[in-house]
N, C-alpha and C positions, 0 to 999 in steps of 0.2 A: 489561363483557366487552371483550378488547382486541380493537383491530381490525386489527392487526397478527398474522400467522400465529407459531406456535409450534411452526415448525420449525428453531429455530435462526439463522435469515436476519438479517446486520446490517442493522436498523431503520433507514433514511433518512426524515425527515420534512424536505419542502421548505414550507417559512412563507410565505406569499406574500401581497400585499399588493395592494388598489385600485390599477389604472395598470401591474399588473406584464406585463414582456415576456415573452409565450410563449414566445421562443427559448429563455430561460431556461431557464423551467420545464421543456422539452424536452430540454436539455441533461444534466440533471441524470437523468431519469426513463430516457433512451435509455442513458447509460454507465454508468451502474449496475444499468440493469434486463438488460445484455447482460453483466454478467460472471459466469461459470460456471467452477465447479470443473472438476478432468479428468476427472472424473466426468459430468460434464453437469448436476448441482446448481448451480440459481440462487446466489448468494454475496448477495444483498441483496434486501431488499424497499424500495418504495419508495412513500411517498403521501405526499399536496398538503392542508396544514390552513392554514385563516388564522382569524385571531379573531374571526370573527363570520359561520359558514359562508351561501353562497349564494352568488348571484349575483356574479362580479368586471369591474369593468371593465379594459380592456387597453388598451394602447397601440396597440391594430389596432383596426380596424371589429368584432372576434367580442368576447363576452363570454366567461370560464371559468366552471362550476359547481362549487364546493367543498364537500362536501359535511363535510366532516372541520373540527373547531373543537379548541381549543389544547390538548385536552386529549391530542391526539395526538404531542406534545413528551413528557408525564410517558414516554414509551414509548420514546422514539426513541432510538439509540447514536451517532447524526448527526443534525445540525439546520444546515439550508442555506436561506441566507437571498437569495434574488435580488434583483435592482434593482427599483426601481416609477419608473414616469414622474415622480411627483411629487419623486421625487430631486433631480430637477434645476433644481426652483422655488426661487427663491430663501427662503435660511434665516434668519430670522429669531434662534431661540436652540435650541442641541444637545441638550433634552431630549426624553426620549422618551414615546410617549403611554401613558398608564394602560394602555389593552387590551393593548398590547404588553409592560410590564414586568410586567405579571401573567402573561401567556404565558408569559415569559422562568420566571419563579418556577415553574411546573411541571417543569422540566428538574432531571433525575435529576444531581447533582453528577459530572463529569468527563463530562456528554457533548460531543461534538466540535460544535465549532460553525464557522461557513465563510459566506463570504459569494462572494458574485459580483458583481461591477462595484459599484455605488453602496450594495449595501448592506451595506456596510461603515459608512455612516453610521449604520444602527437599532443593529449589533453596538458600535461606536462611546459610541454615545448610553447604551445599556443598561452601560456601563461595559467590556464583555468586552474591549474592545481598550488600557486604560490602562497604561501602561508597556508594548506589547508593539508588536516592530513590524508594521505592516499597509501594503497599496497599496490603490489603488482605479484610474477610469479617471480618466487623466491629466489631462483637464479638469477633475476634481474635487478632485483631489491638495491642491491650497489650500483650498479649503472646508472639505476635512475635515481638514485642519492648523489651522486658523484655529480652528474650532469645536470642535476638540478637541486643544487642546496638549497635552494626555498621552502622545498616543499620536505612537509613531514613526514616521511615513509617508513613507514610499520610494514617489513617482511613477513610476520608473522600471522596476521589475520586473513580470513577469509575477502571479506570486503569491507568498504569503508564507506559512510554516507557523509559528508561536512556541509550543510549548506544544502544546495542542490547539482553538488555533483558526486557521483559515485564513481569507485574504484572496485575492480575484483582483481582478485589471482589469477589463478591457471586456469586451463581452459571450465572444468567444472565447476568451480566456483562461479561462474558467468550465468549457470542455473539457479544459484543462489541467491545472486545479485537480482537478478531480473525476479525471482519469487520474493524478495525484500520490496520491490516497487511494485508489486501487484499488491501486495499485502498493506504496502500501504497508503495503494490510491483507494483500494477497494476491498480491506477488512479480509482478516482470517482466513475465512471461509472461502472466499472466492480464491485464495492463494492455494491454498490447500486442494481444491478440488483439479484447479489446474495441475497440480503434484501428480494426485491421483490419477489424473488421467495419463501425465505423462512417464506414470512410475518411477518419481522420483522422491527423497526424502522430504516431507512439506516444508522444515525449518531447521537451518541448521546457521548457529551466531554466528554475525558479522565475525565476534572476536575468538569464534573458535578457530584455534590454528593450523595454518597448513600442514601437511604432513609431508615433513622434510624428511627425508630420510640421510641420516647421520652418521658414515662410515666406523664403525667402531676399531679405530689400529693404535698403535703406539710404536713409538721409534725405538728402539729397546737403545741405541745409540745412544739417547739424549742422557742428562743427570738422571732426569726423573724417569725415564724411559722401564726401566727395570721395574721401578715400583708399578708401574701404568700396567705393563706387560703380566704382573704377577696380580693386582687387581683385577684386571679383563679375569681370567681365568678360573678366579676365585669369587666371584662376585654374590655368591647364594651364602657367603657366608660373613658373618660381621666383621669390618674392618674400621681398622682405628689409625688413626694419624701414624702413631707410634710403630701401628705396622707397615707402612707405606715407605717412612723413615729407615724402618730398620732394613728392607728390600732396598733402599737405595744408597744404604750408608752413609747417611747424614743423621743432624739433627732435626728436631722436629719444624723449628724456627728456618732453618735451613733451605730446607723440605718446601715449607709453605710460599718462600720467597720463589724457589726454583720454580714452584709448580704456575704460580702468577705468569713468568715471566714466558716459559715455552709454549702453557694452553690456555693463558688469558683468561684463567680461573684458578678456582682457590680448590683443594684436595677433597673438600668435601660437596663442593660443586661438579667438579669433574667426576665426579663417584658417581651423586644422583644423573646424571647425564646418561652415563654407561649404563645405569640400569633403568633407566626408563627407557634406553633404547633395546636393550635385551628383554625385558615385559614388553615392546611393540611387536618386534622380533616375535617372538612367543604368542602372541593375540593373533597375529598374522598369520602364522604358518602353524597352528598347533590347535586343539582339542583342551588342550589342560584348563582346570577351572582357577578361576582369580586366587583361590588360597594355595594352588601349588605356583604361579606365577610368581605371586607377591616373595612366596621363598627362593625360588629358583635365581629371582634378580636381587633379592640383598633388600626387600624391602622387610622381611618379618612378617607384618601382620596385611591381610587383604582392608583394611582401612587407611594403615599408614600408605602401602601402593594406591587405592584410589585417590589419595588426596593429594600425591604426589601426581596423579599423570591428570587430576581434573587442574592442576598448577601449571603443569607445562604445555595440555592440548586444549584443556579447556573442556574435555569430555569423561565417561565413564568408560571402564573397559568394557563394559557390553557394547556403548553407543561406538567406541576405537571398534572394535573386533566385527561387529555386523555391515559397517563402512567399505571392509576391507573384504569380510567372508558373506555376508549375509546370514547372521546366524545369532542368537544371543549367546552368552556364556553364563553360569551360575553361579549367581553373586552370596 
């Protein structure tokens, strides 16, 4: 008998896994359990199977009880896969375990399948992600390149749709994802209101990118280390090859090969970097409006800085800064 209702409702089953984070599992059961027709008709039903029901442990002090086992996939029209703590133990080899690729084998051909933050590595493993591109959270972006060359992994975006399977990042991104498939089984409006209610942003692009945050240091040791250490420093004011050169006592030709070889970029890349990371910096932790930011970091004009950091996050500094603060700034 199923155990899913047969009133029509699209079937979400969440997979869940020893070690897995409740926020997760929260995320998924809250924005799809709140999206309602204009009718006031539920649009989804939603329940929690993992392969071997009972008792789960979490990454918190509580246990979950699951009472539902894999057979709740043959059912499902979604199947959402979240992170488990053990994600993040070092990997060994990218196959995946027996209980799990039997699970996978009960799913009905063409259902949607989705992961959030790290498990992206089980969809991965289980083959669903081979020649398609997917993200995960940025820390793991190599891991799961390394261990699965098939597959196309963009570190930098929020989430990814190929087909019918989805990827997200970290764990709030997973909000995102899941208000991407509301929105597009059931238009705008239904996404949005479920936003509203859950007070969260209605729309934020797949390809807006994570917000890595980018230690800003320099080895003052290295060739180029001196010149890096005297740019950090100086950064609110124009700097030119020939000054970087001259901080590190070489030529300019020199200069550009050194700089290639220690930061894996070119002198005028590594620049904009440092200062889109000191304007983050700044939107983050500060009051200041975009035209003394833009100066502070080396950019000159509050134009040339927005067009700079909507190239590197894919956003405005009002949309960066209220992300972070809840606040606009004064464009």
């Amino acid at each position: 008998m199923s155990v899913f209702a047969s009133d029509g409702r699209h079937r979400v089953a969440v997979l869940v896994r020893h070690g897995l984070l409740p926020m997760e599992l929260g995320i998924v059961h809250r924005l799809f359990g709140q999206a309602v027709s204009a009718q006031g008709k539920r649009l989804y039903e939603v329940l929690t199977c993992t392969v071997q029901p009972g008792e789960l442990r979490t990454d918190t002090d509580v246990t979950v009880n699951v009472s539902h086992g894999p057979e709740l996939l043959a059912e499902a029209d979604t199947v959402v896969v979240p992170a488990s703590d053990e994600d993040y133990e070092p990997r060994a080899a990218p196959h995946l375990p027996a209980v799990l690729a039997e699970a996978f084998g009960r799913m009905r051909p063409g259902t949607r399948l989705a992961s959030i933050c790290t498990g992206s590595f089980v969809l991965a493993a289980a083959g669903f992600l081979d020649g398609r591109r997917a993200t995960t959270h940025w820390r793991s972006a190599d891991d799961l390149a390394r261990l699965h060359p098939s597959v196309d992994v963009d570190p930098d975006v929020l989430y990814t749709e190929d087909g019918n399977v989805l990827t997200s990042a970290g764990v709030a991104s997973g909000i995102d994802l899941c208000l991407h498939m509301i929105r597009g089984d059931h238009g705008a409006a239904v996404a949005a209101e479920v936003a509203r209610s859950t007070v969260v942003p209605p729309h934020r692009e797949g390809g807006q990118a994570q917000f890595i945050r980018r230690p800003v240091t320099a080895d003052p040791a290295s060739a180029t280390g001196p010149a890096r250490v005297w740019a950090l420093e100086h950064l609110g004011r124009r700097i030119s090859l020939g000054d970087l050169a001259d901080r590190a006592a070489m030529s300019t030709r020199t200069l550009s090969r050194r700089f290639c070889e220690e930061t894996g970029l070119t002198p005028v890349q590594w620049l904009t970097r440092q200062r889109i990371d000191r304007a983050r910096q700044l939107l983050e932790e500060t009051d200041l409006a975009v035209d003394r930011i833009a100066s502070d970091a080396g950019f000159g004009t509050s134009a040339s800085f927005r067009m700079h950091l909507h190239e590197a996050l894919g956003v405005s500094p009002s949309a960066y800064r209220a992300t972070f603060r809840g606040s606009e700034v004064a464009e």
